[in-house]
C-alpha positions in Angstrom: 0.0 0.0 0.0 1.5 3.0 -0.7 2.4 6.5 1.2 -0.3 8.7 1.2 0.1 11.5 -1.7 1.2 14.9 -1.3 -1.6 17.3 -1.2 -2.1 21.2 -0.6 -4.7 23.5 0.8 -5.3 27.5 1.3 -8.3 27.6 2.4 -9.2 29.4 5.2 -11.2 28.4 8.5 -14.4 30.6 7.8 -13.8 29.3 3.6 -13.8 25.9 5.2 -16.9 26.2 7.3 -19.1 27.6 4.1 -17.7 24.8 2.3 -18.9 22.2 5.0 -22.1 24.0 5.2 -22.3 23.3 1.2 -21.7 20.3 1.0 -23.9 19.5 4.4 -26.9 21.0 2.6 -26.5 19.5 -0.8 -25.9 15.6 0.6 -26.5 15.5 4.3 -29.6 17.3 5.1 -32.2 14.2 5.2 -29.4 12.6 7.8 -28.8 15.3 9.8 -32.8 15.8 11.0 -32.5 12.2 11.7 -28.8 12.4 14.1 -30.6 15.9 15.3 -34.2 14.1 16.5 -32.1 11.0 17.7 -29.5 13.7 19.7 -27.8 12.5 22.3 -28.5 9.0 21.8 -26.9 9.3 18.6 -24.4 12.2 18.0 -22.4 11.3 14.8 -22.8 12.1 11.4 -20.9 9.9 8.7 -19.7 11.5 5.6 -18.1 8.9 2.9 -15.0 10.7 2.0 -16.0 10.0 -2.1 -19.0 11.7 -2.0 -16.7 14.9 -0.1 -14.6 14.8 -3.1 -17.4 14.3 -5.5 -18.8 17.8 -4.2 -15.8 19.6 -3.3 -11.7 18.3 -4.5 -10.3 21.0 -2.2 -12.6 20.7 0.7 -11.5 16.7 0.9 -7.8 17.3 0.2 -7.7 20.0 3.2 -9.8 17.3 5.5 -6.6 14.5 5.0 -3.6 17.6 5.1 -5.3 19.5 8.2 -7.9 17.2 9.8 -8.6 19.2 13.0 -9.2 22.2 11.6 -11.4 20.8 8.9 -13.8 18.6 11.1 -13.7 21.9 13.8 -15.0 23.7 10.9 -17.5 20.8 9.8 -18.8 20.9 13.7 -19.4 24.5 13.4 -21.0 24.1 10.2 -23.1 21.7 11.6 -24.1 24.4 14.9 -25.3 27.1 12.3 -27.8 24.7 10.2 -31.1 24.6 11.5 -32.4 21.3 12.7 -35.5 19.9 13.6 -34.9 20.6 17.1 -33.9 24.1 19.3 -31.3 23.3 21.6 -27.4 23.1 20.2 -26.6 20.2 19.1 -22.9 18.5 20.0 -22.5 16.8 16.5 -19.3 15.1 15.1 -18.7 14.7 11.5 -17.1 11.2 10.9 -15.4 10.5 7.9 -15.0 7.1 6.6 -14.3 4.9 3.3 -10.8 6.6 2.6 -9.4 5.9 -0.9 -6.5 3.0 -0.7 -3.7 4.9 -1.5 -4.6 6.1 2.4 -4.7 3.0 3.9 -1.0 2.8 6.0 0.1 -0.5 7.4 1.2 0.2 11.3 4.7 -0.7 10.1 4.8 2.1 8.0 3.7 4.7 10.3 6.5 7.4 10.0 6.9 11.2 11.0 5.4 12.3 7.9 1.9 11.2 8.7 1.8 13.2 12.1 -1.1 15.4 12.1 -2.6 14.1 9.0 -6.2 12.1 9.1 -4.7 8.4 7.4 -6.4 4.8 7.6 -5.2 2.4 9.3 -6.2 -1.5 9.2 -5.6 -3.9 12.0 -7.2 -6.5 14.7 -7.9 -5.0 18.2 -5.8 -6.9 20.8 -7.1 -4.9 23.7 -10.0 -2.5 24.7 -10.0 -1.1 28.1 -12.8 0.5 29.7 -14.9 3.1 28.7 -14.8 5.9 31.1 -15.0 9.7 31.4 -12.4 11.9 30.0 -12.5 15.2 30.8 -13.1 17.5 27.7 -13.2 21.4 29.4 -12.3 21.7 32.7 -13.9 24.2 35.3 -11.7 25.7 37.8 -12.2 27.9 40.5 -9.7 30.4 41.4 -9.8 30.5 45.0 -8.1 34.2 45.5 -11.4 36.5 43.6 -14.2 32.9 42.9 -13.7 33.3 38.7 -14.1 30.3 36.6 -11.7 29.3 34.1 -12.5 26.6 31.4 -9.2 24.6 29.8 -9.7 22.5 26.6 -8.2 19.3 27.5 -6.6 18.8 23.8 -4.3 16.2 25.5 -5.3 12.1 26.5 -2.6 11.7 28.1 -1.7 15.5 30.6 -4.2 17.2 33.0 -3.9 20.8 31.9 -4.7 23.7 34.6 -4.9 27.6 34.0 -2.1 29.3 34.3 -3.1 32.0 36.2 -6.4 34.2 36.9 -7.4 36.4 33.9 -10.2 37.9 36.3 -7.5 39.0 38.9 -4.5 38.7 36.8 -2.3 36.7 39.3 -1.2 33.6 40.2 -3.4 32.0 42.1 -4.6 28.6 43.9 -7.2 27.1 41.8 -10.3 24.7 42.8 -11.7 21.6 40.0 -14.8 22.5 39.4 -16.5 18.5 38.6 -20.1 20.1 38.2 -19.2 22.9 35.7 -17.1 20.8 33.4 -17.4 18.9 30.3 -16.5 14.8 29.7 -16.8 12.7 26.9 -17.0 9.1 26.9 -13.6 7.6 25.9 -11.8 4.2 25.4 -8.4 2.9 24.8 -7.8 0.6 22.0 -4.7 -1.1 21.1 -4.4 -2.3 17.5 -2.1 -4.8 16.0 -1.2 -6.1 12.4 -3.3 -9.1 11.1 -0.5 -12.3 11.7 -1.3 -13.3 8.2 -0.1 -10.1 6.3 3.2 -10.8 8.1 6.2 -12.8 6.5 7.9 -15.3 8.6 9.8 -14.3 11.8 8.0 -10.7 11.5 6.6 -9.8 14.9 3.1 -7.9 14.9 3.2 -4.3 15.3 1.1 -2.6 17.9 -0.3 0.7 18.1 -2.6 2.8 20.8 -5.5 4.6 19.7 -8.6 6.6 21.6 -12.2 6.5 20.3 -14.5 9.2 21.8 -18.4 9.7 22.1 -20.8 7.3 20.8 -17.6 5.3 19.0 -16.3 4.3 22.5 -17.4 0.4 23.7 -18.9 -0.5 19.9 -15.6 -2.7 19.4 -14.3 -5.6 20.8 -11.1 -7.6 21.4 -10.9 -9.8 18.2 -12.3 -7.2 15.7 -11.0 -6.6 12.6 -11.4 -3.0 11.8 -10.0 0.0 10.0 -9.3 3.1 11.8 -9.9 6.6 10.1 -8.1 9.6 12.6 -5.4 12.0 13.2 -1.8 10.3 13.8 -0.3 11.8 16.9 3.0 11.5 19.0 3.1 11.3 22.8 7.0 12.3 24.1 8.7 9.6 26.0 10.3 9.9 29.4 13.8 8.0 30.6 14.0 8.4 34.3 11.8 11.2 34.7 13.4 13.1 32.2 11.8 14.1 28.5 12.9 12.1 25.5 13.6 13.8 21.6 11.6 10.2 21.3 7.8 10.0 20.8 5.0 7.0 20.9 2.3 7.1 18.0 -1.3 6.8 18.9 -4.2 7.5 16.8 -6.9 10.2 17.7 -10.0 7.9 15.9 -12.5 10.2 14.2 -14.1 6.9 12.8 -14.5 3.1 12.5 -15.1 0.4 9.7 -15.6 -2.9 11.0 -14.9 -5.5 8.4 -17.9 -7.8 8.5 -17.9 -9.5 5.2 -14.9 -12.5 5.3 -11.7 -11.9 4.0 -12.2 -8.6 2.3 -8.7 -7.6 3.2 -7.6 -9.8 0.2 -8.0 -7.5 -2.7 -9.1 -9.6 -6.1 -9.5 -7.8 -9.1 -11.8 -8.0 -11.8 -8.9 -9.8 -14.3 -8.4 -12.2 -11.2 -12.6 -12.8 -10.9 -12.6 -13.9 -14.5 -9.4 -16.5 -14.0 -11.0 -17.9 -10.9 -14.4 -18.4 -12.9 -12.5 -19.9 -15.7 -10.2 -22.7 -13.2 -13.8 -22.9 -11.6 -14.8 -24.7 -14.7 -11.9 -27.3 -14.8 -13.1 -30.7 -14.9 -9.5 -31.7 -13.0 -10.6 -29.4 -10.3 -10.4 -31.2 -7.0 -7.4 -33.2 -8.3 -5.3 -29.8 -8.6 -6.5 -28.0 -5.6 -5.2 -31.9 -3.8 -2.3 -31.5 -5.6 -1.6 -28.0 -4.3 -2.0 -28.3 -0.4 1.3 -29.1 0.5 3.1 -30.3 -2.5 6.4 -31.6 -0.8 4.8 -33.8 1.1 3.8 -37.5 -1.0 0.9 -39.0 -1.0 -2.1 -38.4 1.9 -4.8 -37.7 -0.5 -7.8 -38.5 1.4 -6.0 -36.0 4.2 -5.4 -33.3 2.0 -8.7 -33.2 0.2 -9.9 -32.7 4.0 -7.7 -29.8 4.4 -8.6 -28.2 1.2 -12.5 -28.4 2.2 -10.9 -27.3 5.8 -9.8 -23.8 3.8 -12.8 -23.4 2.1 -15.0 -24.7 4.9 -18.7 -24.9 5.5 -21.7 -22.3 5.6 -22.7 -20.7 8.7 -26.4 -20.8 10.2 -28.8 -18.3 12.1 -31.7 -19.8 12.9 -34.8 -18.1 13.9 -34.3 -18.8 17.8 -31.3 -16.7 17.4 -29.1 -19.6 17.7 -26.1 -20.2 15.2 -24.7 -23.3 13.7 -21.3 -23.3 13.0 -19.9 -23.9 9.1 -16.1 -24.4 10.3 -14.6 -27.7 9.7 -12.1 -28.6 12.7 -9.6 -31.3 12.1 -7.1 -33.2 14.1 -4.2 -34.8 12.8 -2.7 -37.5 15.1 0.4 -39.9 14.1 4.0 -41.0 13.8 6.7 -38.5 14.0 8.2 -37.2 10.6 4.8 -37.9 8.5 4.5 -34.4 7.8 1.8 -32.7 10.4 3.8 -29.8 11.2 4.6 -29.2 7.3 0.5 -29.7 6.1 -0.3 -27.3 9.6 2.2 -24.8 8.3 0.5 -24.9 4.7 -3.0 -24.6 5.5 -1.7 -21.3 7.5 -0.1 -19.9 4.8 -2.6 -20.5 2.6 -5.7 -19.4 4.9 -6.5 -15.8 3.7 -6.9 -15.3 7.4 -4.8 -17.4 9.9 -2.9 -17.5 13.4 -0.6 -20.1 14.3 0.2 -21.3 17.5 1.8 -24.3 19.7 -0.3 -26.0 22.5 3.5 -26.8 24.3 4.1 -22.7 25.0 0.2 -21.9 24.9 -2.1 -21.2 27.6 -5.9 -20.9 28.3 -5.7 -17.2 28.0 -3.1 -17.2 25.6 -5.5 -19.1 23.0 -8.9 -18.0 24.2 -8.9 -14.4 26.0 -7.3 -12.5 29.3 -8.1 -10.0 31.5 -4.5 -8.1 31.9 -4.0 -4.7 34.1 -3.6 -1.9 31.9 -0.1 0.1 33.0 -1.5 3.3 30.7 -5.4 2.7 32.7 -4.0 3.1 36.6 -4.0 -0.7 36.4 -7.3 -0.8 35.4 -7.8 -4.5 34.2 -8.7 -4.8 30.3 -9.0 -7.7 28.0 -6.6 -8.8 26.0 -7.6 -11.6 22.8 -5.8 -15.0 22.3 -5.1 -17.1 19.4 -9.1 -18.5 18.7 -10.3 -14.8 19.0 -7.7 -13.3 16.6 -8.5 -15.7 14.4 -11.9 -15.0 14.0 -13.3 -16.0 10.4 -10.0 -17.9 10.0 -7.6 -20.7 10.7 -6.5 -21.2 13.8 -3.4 -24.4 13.7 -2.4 -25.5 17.0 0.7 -27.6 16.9 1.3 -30.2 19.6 -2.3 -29.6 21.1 -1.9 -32.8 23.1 0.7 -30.9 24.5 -1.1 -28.6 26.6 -2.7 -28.9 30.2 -5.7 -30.7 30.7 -7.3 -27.3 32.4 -6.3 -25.3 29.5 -7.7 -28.0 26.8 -11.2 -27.7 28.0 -10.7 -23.6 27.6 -11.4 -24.5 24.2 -14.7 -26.4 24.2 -17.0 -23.7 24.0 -14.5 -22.2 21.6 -15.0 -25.1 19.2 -18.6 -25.8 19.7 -20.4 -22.4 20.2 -17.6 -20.7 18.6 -17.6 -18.2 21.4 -14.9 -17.3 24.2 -16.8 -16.1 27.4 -14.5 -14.3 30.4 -15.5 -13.6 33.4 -12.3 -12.5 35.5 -11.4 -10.0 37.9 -14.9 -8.2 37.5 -14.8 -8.3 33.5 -17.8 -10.1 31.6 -17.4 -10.5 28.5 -18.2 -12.9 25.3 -16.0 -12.6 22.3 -16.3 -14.3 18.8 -14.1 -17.1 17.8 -15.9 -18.3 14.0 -12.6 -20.0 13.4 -11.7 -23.4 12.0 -9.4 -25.4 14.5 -6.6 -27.5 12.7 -4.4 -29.4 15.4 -2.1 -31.7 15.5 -0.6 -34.5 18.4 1.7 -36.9 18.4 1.2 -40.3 20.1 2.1 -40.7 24.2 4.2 -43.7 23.3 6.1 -42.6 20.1 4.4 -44.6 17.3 0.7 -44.4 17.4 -0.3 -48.3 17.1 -3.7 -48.9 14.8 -5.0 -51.7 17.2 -5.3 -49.7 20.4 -8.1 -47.6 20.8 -7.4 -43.3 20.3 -8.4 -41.9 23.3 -5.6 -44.4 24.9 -2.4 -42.9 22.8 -2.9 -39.3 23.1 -3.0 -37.1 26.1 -6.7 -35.1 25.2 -9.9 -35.2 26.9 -12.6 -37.5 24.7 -14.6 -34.5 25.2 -12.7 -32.2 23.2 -11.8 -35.1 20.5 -15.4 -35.7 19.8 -15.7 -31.8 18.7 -13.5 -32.7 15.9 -15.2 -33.2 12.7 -12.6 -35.0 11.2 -9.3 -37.2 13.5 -6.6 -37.9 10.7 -4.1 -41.0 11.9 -1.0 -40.5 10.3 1.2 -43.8 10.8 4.6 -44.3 9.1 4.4 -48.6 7.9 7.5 -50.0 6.2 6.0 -50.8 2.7 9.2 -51.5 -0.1 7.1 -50.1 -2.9 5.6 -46.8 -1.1 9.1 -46.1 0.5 10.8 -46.3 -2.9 8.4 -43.8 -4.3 8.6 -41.7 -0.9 12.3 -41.5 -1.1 12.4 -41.1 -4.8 10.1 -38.2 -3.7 12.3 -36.5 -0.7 15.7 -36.3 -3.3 13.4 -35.0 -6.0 12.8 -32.3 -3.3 16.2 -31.4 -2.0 17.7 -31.5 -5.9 15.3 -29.0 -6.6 16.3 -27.1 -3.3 19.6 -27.2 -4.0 19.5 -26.1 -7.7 17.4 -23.4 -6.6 20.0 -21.8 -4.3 22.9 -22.6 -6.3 21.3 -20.6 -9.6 20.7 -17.5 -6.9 24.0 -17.7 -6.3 25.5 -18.7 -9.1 24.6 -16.7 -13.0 26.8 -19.5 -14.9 28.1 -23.2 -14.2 27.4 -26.3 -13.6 22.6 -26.1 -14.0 20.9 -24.5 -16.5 17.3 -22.7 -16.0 16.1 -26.4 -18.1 17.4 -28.3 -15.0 15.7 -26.0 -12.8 12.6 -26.1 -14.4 12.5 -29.8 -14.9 14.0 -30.1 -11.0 11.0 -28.5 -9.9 8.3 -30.3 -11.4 8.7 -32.3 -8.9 7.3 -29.7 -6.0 5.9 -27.0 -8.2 2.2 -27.0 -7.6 -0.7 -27.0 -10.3 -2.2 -24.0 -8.3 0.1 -20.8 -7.8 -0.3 -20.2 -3.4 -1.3 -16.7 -3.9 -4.1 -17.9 -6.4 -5.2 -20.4 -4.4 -5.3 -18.2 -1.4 -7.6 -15.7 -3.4 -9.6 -18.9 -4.9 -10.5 -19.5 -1.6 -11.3 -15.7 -0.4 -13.6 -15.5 -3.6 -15.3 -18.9 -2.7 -16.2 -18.1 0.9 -17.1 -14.5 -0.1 -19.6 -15.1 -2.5 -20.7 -19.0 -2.5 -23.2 -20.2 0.1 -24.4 -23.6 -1.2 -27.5 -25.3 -0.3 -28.4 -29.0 -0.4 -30.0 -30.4 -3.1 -32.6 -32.5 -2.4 -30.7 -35.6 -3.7 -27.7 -34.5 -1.1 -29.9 -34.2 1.6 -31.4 -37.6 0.9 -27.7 -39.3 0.5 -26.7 -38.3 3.2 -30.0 -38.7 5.8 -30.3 -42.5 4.2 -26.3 -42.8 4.8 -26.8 -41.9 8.0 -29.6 -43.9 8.7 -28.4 -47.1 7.4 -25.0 -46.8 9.0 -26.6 -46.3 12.3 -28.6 -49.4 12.0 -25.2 -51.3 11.4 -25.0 -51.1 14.7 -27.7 -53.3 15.4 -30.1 -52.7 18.7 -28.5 -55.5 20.5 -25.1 -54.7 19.6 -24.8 -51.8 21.6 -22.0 -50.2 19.2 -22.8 -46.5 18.1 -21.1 -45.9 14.4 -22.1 -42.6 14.3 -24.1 -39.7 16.3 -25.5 -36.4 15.1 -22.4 -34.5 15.5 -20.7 -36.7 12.4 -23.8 -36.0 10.3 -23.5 -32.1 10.9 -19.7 -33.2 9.9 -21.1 -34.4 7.0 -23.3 -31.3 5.9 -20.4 -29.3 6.6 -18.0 -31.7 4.4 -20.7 -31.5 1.3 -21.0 -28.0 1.5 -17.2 -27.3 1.6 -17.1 -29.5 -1.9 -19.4 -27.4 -3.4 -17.9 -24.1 -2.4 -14.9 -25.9 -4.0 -16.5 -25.7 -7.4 -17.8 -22.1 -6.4 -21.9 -23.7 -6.6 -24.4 -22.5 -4.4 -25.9 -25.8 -4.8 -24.5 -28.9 -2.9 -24.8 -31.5 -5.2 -24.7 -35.9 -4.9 -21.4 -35.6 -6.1 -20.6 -33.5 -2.9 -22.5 -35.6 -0.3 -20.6 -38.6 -1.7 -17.1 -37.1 -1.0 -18.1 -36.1 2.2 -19.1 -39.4 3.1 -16.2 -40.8 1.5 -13.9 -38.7 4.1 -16.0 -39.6 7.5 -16.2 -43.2 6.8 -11.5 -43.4 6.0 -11.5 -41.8 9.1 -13.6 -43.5 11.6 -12.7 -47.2 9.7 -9.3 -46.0 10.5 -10.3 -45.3 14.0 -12.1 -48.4 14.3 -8.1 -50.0 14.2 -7.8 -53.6 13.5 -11.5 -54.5 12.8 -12.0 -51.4 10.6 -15.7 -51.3 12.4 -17.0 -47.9 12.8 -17.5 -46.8 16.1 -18.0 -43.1 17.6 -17.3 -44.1 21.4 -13.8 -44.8 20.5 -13.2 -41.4 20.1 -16.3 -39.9 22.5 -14.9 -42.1 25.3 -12.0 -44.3 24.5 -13.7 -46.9 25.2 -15.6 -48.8 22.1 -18.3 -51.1 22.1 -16.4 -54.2 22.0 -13.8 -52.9 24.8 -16.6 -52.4 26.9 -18.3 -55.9 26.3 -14.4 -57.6 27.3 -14.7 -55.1 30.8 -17.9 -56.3 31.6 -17.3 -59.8 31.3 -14.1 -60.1 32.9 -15.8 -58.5 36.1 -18.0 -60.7 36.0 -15.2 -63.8 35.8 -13.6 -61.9 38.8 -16.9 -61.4 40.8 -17.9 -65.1 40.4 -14.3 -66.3 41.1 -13.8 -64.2 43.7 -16.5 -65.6 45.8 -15.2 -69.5 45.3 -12.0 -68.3 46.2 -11.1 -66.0 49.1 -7.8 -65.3 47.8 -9.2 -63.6 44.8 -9.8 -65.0 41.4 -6.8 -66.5 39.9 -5.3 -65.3 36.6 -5.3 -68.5 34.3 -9.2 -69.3 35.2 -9.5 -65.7 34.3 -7.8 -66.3 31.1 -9.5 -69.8 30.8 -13.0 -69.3 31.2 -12.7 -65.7 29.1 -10.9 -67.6 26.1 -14.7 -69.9 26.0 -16.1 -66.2 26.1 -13.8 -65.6 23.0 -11.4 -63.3 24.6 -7.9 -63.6 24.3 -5.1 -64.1 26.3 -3.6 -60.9 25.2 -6.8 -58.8 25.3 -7.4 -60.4 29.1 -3.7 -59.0 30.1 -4.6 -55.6 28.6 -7.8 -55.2 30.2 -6.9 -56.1 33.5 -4.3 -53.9 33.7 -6.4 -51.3 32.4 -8.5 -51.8 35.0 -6.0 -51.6 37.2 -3.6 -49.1 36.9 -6.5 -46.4 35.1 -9.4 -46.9 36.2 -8.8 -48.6 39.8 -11.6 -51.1 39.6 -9.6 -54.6 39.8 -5.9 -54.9 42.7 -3.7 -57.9 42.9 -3.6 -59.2 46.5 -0.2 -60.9 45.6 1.3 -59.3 43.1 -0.6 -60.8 39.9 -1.7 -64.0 40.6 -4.7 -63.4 41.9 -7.2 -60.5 40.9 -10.1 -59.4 43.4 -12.6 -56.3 42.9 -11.8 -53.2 44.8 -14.7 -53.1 47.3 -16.5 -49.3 48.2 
């Protein structure tokens, strides 16, 4: 974005005041009855800075070079127009929509935009409270009783009088509380969007005040642009003034950004490419292709992540209620199959995206905090985390298994409700969190192994698991054929690599641009990143399928039929409402894919396709499906094995008042079809976990532990 232009004004403060009174009459009239009737409810007026230069060039170019005395002269002009009603009105003009070439990153704040009205986008990280500031203080000189009023121009300094202009002399003066003026104030504190930064960039901060009717309309989390006058505040070291100053912005106005990702600018050349890819037949198989193109192989995994990045379609229902459209996915495996590397894609690809590790991350540093505010006499303010910066994103949290047990169920609500509610040191507060969760954890023992159940190999409550829509296991099986390909994959990688740098390096010698360019078909992508990125800005923009009638039948009979697998005696649950919403979300993500507004059978199909590899997968060595596995960590068939092995041990135990011994155990189990093995694990289960079965002597012997 570039430096805001050079522009130049002579007009004076009473030419400015007619030409604000112009302008209000010819464009502003209708609105200002209505601000007037609403007054002091309301007390803004919002003037589009397009249709200010439409009416007057000079009058907008003197409103971004000398914004205070411009919108001083638009207040007056505002004082003198008649209104509906008789008393003086206290109205601020509030300009908004500045052109682009206005719009300054906080990185590239510099001396050159002091005093001048500039944009500025960015995510709030905190909001204090809103309280009083004193606007014109009263003050009583105690020598002679005058009054003398002081604009307060300053947020940060009390000013005083100087001295007594009734009895011209220094005097003693009393704050008069009654006779003075306050406006409502807040303190925000705005930081750069983590996904407009390039790697190893930290996020730049910077302070700004909103006044009025602006203050407490904005929370922590919101994406917003900023349209005031750029100020400086001077440092002190040690008590002593600094030639350094702070910036802080002095907000006139505030856009919120609403509509998803419309920080990513697409042009109307880029529309027409993305309508044309949009009607590839190989569609899906490039977009696959794209995500993550080092890594070989995982197709089922990456078509998840793609439909992850374009996700599903948000609900309000009439009840006020809201269904979410995010798809969250967890990817659990070996180490070195490539989670951090397809985490680290899907948040550079996300148009909007935070990363973050669950090892260094805490409840408040992924949900929200309430933090004392050094610049608010230690007021306490909130402060967002990860899930609320991330808002209408990607949120990927590395080594989620990782983190405490306490702060893991921080993120239920988060996941489910897709809200983050605080209620710490007298704050209460709910903040938005419409973000998609992609995670990833490794197994408690090294390798994960396919025949134990989930819950059992990774350190995370079944209650956060279950919110998953989709659990990936990534395992790393010695297989001649795929290794061959895998490793004829990884040197294809580092040759291309390793040209690379030696041709940046190197004009002449031993590679041509031919080797490089047939070196790199290898990891070069069908889809450019930064296309793909906007592919998927466009598609969640503007696509927000429905289900056909077909879909909705696929999947309902699906559904239905998979269900009654389980059989009413059975007992085993394949699937529960929260995998069909999974599914709706997983159909509807296919056909934003294809940029339809219509979720086709086609669409439904893949979706089902996606659920059923993962929970088969789940299911480990039987390949049945079965929800509790991951709801509880205990399946069906694990739970038929505990209950009749206390029963063995029950009936035993009475026969025998030593307890009952282990080989009838495994004896009479084996008739029961259990095996030896699947007897050693349970009991020590049950055991060491859960505390229901104790060895009197050391393993011999097995008795229930009594109440």
């Amino acid at each position: 974005m570039a430096t805001p232009v050079q522009v130049s004004t002579t007009l004076t403060k009473e030419a400015l005041r007619r030409s604000w009174e112009q302008y209000l009459r010819t464009y502003q009239r209708s609105q200002l009855d209505q601000v007037a009737l609403a007054y002091p409810e309301e007390s803004s007026l919002l003037v589009p800075y397009w249709q200010l230069a439409k009416h007057d060039d000079e009058l907008a170019d003197a409103t971004l070079e000398n914004p205070v005395e411009s919108l001083e002269a638009a207040k007056e002009a505002v004082r003198r127009l008649e209104t509906p009603v008789d008393e003086p009105l206290d109205i601020t003009v509030r300009v908004y929509e500045l052109p682009e070439h206005w719009l300054v990153p906080i990185r590239q704040l510099r001396a050159e935009h002091l005093g001048r009205f500039v944009a500025i986008r960015g995510l709030v990280k905190k909001a204090s409270e809103v309280r009083p500031k004193l606007e014109v203080g009263a003050f009583e000189c105690l020598r002679c009783g005058h009054t003398e009023h002081v604009e307060q121009d300053d947020h940060l300094t009390f000013k005083e009088p100087q001295g007594c202009q009734q009895c011209e002399k220094q005097s003693q003066f009393r704050f008069d509380e009654g006779d003075s003026t306050y406006v409502d104030t807040q303190r925000l504190e705005l930081q750069e969007a983590p996904e407009g930064l390039r790697g190893g960039e930290q996020p730049e901060r910077l302070e700004a005040y909103v006044e009025g009717d602006l203050a407490g309309d904005v929370a922590p989390g919101d994406r917003i642009i900023l349209n005031g006058v750029l100020r400086s505040d001077q440092r002190r070291i040690n008590g002593q003034p600094s030639t350094l100053f702070d910036l802080y912005s002095e907000v006139n106005s505030v856009e919120v950004q609403e509509q998803e990702f419309d920080e990513v600018d697409i042009g109307e050349d880029e529309v027409e490419e993305i309508m044309e890819f949009a009607r590839d037949p190989d569609l899906y198989q490039k977009i696959v292709e794209s995500v993550a193109p080092t890594i070989r192989g995982m197709e089922m995994e990456k078509q998840a992540l793609a439909m992850q990045l374009f996700g599903g379609v948000a609900k309000r229902m009439p009840d006020g209620s809201r269904i979410r459209g995010d798809i969250h996915v967890l990817l659990v495996g070996d180490p070195g199959v490539g989670k951090s590397q397809l985490l680290g894609f899907a948040e550079k690809i996300a148009p909007r995206s935070v990363y973050t590790s669950g090892k260094s991350s805490s409840a408040a540093g992924l949900t929200a905090a309430a933090v004392r505010d050094d610049l608010a006499d230690g007021r306490w303010t909130l402060e967002a985390g990860a899930l609320v910066l991330a808002d209408k994103g990607l949120c990927a949290v590395d080594e989620i298994d990782k983190m405490d047990r306490k702060d893991q169920s921080s993120m239920h609500e988060a996941m489910e409700q897709q809200t983050v509610s605080i209620a710490k040191a007298g704050i209460q507060a709910e903040l938005r969190s419409r973000c998609a969760i992609l995670g990833a954890a490794n197994p408690k023992f090294g390798r994960f192994d396919p025949n134990q159940p989930l819950a059992e190999q990774i350190t995370m409550e079944p209650a956060l698991m279950s919110r998953f829509d989709v659990i990936f296991t990534l395992t790393d099986d010695p297989e001649e054929e795929k290794d061959r390909e895998l490793a004829d994959h990884i040197m294809g990688v580092h040759r291309a690599g390793a040209i690379r740098e030696y041709r940046d390096r190197h004009e002449e010698g031993l590679f041509t641009e031919d080797d490089q360019e047939e070196a790199n078909q290898v990891v070069e992508p069908p889809v450019d990143e930064d296309f793909l990125r906007k592919y998927v800005a466009y598609a969640r923009r503007e696509c927000f399928p429905v289900l056909t009638e077909e879909a909705r039948e696929h999947l309902q009979d699906y559904y239905v039929q998979i269900r009654g697998e389980g059989g009413e005696d059975s007992g085993r649950i394949p699937l529960t409402p929260r995998q069909l919403e999974a599914l709706v979300r997983l159909t509807e993500a296919s056909a934003r894919i294809r940029l339809s507004n219509e979720a086709e059978l086609e669409d439904a199909q893949r979706a089902i396709d996606i659920v059923e590899y993962w929970l088969r997968k789940i299911g480990g060595g039987s390949g049945l499906m079965d929800i509790d596995l991951v709801a509880s960590g205990v399946g069906h068939s694990q739970r038929e094995r505990i209950r009749i092995l206390l029963d063995i041990v029950r009936e035993l135990s009475e026969e025998n008042p030593d307890g009952a011994p282990y080989d009838v155990i495994v004896a009479q189990a084996a008739e029961r079809g259990i095996t030896e093995h699947q007897v050693e694990d349970t009991i020590k289960m049950l055991k060491n976990q859960r505390g229901t079965l104790y060895s009197p002597d050391n393993g011999d012997h097995y008795r229930l532990v009594r109440d």
